[in-house]
C-alpha positions as CSV (number, residue, x, y, z in Angstrom):
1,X,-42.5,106.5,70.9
2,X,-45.5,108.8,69.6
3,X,-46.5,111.8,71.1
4,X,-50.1,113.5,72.3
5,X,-50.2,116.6,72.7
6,X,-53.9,117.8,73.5
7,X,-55.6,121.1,75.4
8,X,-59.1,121.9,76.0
9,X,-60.9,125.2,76.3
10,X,-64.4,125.9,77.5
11,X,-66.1,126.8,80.8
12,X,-66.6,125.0,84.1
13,X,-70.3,125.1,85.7
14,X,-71.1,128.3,87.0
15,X,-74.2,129.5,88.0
16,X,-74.9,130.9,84.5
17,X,-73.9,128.5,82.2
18,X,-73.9,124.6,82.1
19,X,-70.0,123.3,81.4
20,X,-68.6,122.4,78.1
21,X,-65.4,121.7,76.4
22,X,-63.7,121.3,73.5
23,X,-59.5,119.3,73.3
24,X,-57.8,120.0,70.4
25,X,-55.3,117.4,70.1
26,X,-52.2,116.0,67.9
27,X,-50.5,112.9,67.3
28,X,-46.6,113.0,66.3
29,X,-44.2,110.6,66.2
30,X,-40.9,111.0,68.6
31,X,-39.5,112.9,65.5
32,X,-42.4,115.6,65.4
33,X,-44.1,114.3,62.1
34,X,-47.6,114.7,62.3
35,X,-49.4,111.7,62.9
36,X,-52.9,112.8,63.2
37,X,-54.8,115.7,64.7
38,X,-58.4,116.6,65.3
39,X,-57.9,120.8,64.5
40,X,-59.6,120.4,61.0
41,X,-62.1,118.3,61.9
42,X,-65.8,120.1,62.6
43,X,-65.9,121.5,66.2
44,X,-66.9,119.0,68.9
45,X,-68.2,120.9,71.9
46,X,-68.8,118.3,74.5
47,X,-71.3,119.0,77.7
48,X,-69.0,118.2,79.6
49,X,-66.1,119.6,82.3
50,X,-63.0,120.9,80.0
51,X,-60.8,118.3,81.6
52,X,-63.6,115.7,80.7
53,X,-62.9,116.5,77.3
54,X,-59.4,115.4,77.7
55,X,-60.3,112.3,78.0
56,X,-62.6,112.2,75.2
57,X,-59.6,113.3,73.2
58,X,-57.6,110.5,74.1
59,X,-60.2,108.2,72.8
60,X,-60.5,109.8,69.7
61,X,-56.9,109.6,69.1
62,X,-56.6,106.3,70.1
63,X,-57.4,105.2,67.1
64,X,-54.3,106.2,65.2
65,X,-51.7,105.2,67.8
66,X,-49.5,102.5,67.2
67,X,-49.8,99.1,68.6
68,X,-47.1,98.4,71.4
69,X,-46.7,102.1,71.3
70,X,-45.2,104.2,74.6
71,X,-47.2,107.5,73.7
72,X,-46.3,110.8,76.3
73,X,-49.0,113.0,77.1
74,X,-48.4,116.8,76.7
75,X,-51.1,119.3,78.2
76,X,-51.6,122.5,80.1
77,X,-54.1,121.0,82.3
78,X,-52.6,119.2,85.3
79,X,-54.6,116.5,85.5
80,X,-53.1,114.3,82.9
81,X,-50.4,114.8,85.7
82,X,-51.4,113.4,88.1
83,X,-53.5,110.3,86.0
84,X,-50.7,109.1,84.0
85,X,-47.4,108.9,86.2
86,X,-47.5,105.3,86.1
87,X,-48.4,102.5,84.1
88,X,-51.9,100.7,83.5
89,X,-51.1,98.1,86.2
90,X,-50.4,101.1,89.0
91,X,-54.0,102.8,88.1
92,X,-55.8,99.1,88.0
93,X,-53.4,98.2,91.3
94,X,-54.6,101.8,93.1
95,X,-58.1,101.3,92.3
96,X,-58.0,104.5,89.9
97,X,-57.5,106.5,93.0
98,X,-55.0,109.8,94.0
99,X,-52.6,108.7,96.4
100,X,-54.9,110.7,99.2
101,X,-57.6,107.5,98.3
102,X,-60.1,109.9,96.7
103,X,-61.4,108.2,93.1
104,X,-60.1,109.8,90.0
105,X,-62.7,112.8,88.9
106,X,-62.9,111.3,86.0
107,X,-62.4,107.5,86.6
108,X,-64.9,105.7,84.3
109,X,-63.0,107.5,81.5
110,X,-59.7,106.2,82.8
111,X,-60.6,102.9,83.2
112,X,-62.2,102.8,79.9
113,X,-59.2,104.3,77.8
114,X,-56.9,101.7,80.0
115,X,-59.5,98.8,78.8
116,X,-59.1,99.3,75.2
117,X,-55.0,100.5,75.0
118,X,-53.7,97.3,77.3
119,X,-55.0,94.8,74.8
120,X,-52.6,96.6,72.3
121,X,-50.0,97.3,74.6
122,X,-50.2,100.8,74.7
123,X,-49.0,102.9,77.6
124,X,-49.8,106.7,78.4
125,X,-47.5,108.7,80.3
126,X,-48.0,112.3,80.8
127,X,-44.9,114.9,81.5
128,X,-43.7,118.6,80.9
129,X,-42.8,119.4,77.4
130,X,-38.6,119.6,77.5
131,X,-37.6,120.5,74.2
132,X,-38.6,123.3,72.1
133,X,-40.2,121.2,69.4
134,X,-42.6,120.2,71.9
135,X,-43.6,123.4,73.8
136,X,-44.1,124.7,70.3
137,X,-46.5,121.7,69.3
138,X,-48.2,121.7,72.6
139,X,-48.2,126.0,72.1
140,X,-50.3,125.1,68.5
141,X,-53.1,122.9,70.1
142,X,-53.5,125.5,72.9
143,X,-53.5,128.6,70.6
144,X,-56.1,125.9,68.5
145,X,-58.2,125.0,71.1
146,X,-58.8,128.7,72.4
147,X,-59.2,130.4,68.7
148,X,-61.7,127.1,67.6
149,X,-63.8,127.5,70.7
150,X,-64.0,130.7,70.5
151,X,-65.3,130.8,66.8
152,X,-67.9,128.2,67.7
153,X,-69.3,130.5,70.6
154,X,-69.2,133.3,68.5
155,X,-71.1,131.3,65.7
156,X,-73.5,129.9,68.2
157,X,-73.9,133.5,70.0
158,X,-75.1,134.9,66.0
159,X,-77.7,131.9,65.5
């Protein structure tokens, strides 16, 4: 088992601003060795909803997850929630719709990110962190996440 532990900051559309995002996010294995992570890597602020960016994260990190691999999900935002409570064949099976019949938000991500892990036998499952180990490596990606995107705004805001 590996696990993914990601968190986005930005802003949502508001009458002022367009929205964007940015996910921090770490791979570990069940163990809490790191894996990978994208935290040193040059800031990627997406135009995009925050919770977008989740999934844009899970992409990225896709990459270094193991074939066959059961990989849990850790993040602050809810969504990942409410996505990944079941396996590939449930989402395809639903449609990629919420159990009120209402698509995903973000259901072309989904669908892509299901399209290239079931080929390798991957599955995503998204829960709570239990443990201390994990609150404190889901804490580090939040406390990331916030402190890189706001250095990029600040950088942006000098230019």
């Amino acid at each position: 088992m590996q696990k993914l532990f990601l968190s986005c900051a930005g802003i949502t559309k508001c009458a002022f601003n367009q929205p964007e995002g940015l996910t921090i996010w770490r791979l570990e294995h069940a163990d809490g060795q790191l894996i990978a992570t994208n935290e040193n890597a040059p800031p990627n602020i997406q135009n995009c909803n925050p919770n977008a960016s989740l999934y844009l994260a899970i992409d990225a990190a896709k990459l270094h997850i193991a074939d066959r691999a059961d990989v849990m999900l850790f993040s602050p935002q809810d969504e990942l929630m409410h996505v990944y409570n079941g396996d590939i064949a449930s989402r395809i099976r639903g449609g990629y719709r919420k159990t009120d019949k209402k698509p995903y938000a973000h259901a072309d991500a989904i669908r892509t990110i299901d399209k290239s892990l079931d080929p390798r036998g991957i599955e995503l499952l998204a829960r709570k962190p239990e443990s201390k180990e994990e609150f404190e490596s889901l804490y580090r990606v939040q406390d990331a996440a916030r402190r890189i995107y706001a250095e990029e705004t600040e950088r942006r805001l000098e230019r």
